[in-house]
C-alpha positions in Angstrom: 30.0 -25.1 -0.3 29.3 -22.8 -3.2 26.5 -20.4 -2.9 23.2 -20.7 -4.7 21.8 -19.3 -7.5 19.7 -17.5 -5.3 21.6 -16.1 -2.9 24.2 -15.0 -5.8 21.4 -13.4 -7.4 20.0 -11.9 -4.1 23.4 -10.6 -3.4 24.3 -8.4 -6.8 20.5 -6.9 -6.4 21.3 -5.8 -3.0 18.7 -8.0 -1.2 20.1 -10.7 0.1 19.8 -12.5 3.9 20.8 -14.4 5.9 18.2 -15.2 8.5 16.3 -18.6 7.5 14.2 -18.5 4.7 10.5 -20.6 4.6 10.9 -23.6 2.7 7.5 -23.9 2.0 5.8 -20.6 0.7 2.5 -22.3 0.0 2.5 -23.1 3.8 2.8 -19.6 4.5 0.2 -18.3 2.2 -2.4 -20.8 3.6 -1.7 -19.4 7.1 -1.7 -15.8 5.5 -5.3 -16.6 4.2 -6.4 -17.9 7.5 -5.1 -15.1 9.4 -6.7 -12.6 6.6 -9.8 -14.2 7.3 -10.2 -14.3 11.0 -8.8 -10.4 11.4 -11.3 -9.6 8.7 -14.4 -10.9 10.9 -12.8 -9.7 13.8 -12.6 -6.2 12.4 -16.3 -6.6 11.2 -17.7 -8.4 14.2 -16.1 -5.5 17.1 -16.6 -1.6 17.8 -18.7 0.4 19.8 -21.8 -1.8 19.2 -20.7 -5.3 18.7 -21.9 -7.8 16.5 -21.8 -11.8 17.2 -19.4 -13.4 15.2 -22.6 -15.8 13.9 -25.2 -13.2 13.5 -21.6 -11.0 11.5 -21.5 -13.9 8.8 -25.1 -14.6 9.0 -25.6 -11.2 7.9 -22.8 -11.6 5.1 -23.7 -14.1 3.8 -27.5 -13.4 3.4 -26.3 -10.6 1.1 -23.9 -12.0 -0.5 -25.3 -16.0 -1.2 -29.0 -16.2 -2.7 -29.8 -18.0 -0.7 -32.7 -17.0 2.3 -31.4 -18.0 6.1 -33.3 -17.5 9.5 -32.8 -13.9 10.6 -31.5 -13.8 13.9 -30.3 -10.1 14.2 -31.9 -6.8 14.2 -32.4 -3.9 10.8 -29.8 -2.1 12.9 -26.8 -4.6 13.2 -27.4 -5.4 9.4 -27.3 -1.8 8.8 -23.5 -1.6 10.8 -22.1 -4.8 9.7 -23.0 -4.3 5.7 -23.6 -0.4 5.2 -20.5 0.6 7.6 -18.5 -2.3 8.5 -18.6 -4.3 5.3 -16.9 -1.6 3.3 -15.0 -0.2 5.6 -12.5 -3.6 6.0 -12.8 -4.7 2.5 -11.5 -0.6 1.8 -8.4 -1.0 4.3 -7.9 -4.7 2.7 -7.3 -2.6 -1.0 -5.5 0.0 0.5 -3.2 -2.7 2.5 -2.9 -5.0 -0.2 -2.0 -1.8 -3.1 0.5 -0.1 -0.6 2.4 -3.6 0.1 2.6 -4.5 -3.7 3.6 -1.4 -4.2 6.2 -0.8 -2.1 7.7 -4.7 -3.2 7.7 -3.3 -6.8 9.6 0.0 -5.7 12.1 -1.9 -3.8 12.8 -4.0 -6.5 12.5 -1.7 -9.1 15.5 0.5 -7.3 17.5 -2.2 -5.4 16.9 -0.5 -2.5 14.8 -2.4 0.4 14.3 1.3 2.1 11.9 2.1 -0.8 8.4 3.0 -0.1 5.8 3.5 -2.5 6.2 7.1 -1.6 9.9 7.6 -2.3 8.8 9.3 -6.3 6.7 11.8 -4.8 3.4 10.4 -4.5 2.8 11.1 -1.1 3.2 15.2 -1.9 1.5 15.3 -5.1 -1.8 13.5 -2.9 -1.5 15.6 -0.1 -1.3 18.8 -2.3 -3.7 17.6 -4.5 -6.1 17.3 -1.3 -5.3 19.9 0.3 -6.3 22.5 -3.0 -9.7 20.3 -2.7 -10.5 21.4 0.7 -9.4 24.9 -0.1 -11.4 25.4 -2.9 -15.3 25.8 -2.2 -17.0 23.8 -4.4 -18.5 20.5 -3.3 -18.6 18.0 -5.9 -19.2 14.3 -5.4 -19.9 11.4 -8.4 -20.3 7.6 -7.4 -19.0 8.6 -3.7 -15.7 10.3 -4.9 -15.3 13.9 -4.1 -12.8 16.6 -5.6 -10.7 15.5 -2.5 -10.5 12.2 -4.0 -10.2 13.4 -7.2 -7.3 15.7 -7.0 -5.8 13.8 -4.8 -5.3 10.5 -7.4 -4.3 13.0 -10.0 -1.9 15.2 -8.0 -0.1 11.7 -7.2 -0.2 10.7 -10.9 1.2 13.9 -11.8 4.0 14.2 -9.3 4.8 10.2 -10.5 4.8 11.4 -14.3 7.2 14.5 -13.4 9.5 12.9 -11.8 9.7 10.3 -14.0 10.4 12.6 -16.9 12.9 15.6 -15.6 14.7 12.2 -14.4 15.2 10.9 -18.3 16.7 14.6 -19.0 19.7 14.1 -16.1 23.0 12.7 -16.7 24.4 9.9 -14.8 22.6 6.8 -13.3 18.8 6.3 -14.8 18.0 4.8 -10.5 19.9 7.8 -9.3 18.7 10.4 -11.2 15.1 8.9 -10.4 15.4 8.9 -6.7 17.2 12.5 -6.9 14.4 13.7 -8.7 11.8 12.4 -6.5 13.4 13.5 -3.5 13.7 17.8 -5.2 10.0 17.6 -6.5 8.8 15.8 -3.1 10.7 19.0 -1.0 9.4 21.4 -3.8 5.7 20.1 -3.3 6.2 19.5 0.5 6.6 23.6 0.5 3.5 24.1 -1.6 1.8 22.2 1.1 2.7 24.2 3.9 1.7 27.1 2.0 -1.8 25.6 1.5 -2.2 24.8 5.2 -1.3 27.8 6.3 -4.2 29.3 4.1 -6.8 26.8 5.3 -7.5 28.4 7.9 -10.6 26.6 9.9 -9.9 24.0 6.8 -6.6 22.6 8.4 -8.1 19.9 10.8 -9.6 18.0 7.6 -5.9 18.4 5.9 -4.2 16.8 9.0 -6.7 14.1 8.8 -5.9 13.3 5.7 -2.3 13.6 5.8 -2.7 10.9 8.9 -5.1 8.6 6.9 -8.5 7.1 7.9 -11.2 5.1 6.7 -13.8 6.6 8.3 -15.8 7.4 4.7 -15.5 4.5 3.6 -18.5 3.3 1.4 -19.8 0.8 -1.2 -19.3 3.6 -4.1 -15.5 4.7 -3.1 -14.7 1.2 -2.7 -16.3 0.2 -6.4 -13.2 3.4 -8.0 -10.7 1.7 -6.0 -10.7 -1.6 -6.4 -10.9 -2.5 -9.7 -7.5 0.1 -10.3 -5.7 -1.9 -7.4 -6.9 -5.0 -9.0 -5.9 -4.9 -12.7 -2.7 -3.4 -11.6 -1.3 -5.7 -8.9 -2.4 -8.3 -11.5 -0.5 -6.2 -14.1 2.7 -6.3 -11.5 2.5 -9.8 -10.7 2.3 -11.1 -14.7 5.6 -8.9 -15.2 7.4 -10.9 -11.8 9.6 -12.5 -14.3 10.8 -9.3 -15.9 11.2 -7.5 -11.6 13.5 -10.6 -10.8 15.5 -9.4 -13.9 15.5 -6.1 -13.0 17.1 -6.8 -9.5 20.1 -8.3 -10.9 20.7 -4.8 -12.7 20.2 -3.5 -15.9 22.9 -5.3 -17.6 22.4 -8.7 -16.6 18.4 -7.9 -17.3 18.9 -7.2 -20.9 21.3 -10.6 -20.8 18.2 -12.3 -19.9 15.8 -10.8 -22.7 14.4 -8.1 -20.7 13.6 -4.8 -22.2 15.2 -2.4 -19.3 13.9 0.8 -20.1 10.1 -0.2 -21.0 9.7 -2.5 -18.4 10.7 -0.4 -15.8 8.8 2.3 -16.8 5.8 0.2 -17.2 6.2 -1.5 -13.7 6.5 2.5 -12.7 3.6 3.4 -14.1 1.6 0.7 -12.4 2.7 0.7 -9.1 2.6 4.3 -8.6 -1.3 3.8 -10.5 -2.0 1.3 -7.1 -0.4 3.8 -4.9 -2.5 6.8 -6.5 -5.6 4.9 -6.1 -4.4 3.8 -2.4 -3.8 7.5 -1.0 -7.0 8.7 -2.5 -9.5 7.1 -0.5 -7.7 6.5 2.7 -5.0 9.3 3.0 -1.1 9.0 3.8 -0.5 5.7 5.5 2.9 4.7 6.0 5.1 2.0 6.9 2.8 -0.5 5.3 4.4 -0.2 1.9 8.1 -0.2 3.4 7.8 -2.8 6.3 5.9 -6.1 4.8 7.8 -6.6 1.7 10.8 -6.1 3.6 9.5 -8.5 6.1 8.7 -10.9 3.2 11.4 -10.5 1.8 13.5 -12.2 4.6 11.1 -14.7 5.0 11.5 -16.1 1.3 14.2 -14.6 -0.7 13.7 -11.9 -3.2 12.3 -13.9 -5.8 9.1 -11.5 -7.1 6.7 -14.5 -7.7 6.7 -15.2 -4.2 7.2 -11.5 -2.9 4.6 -9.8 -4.7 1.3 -12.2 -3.2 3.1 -12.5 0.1 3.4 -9.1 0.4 0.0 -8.4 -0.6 -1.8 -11.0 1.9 0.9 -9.1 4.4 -0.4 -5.8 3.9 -4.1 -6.9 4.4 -3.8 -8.5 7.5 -1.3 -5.3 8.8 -3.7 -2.6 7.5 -7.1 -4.2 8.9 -5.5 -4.9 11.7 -4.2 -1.6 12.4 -8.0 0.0 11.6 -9.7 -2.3 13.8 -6.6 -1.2 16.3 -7.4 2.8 15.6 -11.6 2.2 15.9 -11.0 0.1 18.8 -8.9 3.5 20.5 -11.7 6.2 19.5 -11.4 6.5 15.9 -7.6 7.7 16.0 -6.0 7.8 12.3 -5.3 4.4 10.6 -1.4 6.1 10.0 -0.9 7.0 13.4 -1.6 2.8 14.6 0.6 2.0 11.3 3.4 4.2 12.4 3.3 2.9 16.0 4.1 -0.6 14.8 5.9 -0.3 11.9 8.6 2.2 13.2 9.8 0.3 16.6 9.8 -3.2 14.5 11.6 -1.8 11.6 14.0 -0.4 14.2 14.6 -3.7 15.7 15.2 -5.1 12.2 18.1 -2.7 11.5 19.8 -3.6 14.4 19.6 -7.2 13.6 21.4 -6.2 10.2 23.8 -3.9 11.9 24.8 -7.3 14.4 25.7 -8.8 11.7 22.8 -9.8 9.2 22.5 -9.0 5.9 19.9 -6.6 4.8 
């Protein structure tokens, strides 16, 4: 039997599999949902003081609906569930949801499914860019964002829009010279780190916390900057799906199809590295979450984007909640250290499927 258009495609982008693929997608989002919902009033409902799940969505829904319902809780478990909780979740929801779209775009964008949303530096221009915030003394904060936040978003932006452009003045392959570049700046930034942590002094506990991620500031205001950038730019991503399943066939065969290589995948660039900027500011370095669900996704549908991208991003939710209700649940250990527990052994296990004999 000749092979499908899909799996021919799949195949010259680098991404094909062989394990079964879902045949119904819109079966898998419905359940995606579901889940999403139940680990969101989970994660909202449990901690140190816990909530009943009725008086939890009593409580939601009194702010949320206008409409006035018999108050059956106390001030004080409104005040966890809506001024803490509330935020909190919907906070590690954005980040999860960025990070997975994110890291779906990368690997698509480079034809590589070991692509992260990190791999162009982001990670080092954030973690320098916070890092400078904690070591200069001056305490700034507008709408709940600090100079942390701040020059964190822009040192990722800035190590994005570096490497992008000493990339475009290198010979040889445009992907190569991309991930090359990415890879020198990231070492070259990684060292500038270093040198700012071993300056911090008393300082370097908040640097390692950030550099392990948390959501223990999460608010109403850092929330309101990060969701409406993560927002318009997954929808961004997800209107250009057309022009990403181009992409993964290669340049060539891209332009064959009416695709304008070089400004797409600059523009798709652009955007996901925006989400991933946004992401790192307000919750840190989390990994695994970018490189692990579309990957997951990924052999659970094919690489077609259109059903990648939302997967991915329902994926990311559920793992990133999840993995904060996990790291509250423990004593408040860092969101990346819970991510990093899961994500590296199961990743593991998926490479050794590949090496038996699957495709990855």
């Amino acid at each position: 039997m000749a092979p499908g258009r899909d799996t021919l495609a799949a195949a010259r982008a680098g991404t094909a599999f062989a394990w079964p693929r879902a045949r119904r997608p819109l079966g898998l989002a419905i359940a995606g949902l579901g889940a999403l919902a139940l680990v969101a009033t989970l994660a909202v409902a449990l901690g140190t003081v816990s909530v009943a799940p009725g008086e939890t969505l009593g409580i939601v829904l009194s702010r949320v609906l206008p409409i006035e319902l018999t108050r059956t809780w106390s001030p004080t478990a409104e005040t966890i569930v809506w001024d803490l909780r509330v935020p909190r979740v919907l906070e590690a929801a954005t980040v999860g949801l960025g990070l997975a779209v994110a890291g779906a775009t990368f690997q698509g964008l480079l034809r590589n499914p070991l692509a992260d949303p990190y791999v162009l530096g982001t990670a080092s221009g954030a973690a320098l860019g916070a890092a400078v915030a904690v070591l200069i003394p001056i305490r700034v904060e507008i709408l709940a964002f600090g100079l942390l936040q701040v020059l964190a978003f822009l040192g990722a932006l800035g190590s994005v829009a570096l490497v992008y452009r000493l990339s475009r003045t290198t010979g040889g392959s445009p992907l190569t010279s991309l991930l090359l570049t990415g890879y020198a700046l990231g070492s070259l930034l990684a060292a500038a780190l270093a040198m700012a942590m071993y300056l911090s002094g008393a300082a370097l506990r908040q640097i390692f916390s950030y550099l392990l991620g948390s959501f223990d500031n999460a608010s109403w205001g850092e929330l309101g900057g990060a969701v409406p950038i993560v927002a318009i730019a997954t929808a961004l991503i997800l209107l250009r799906a057309r022009s990403l399943n181009g992409l993964l066939l290669g340049d060539e065969a891209a332009a064959h199809l009416g695709v304008d290589v070089g400004r797409e995948r600059a523009i798709l660039l652009a955007l996901a590295s925006l989400i991933t900027a946004a992401a790192v500011s307000v919750s840190g370095l989390v990994g695994f979450v970018g490189l692990v669900v579309p990957h997951v996704v990924r052999l659970l549908v094919g690489p077609n984007a259109r059903l990648v991208l939302p997967l991915s991003a329902i994926g990311g939710a559920i793992l990133m909640i999840g993995a904060d209700l996990v790291a509250r649940l423990l004593g408040e250990l860092p969101v990346g250290v819970i991510t990093a527990a899961v994500g590296a052994p199961f990743f593991l296990v998926l490479l050794r499927r590949a090496q038996r004999g699957y495709e990855v």
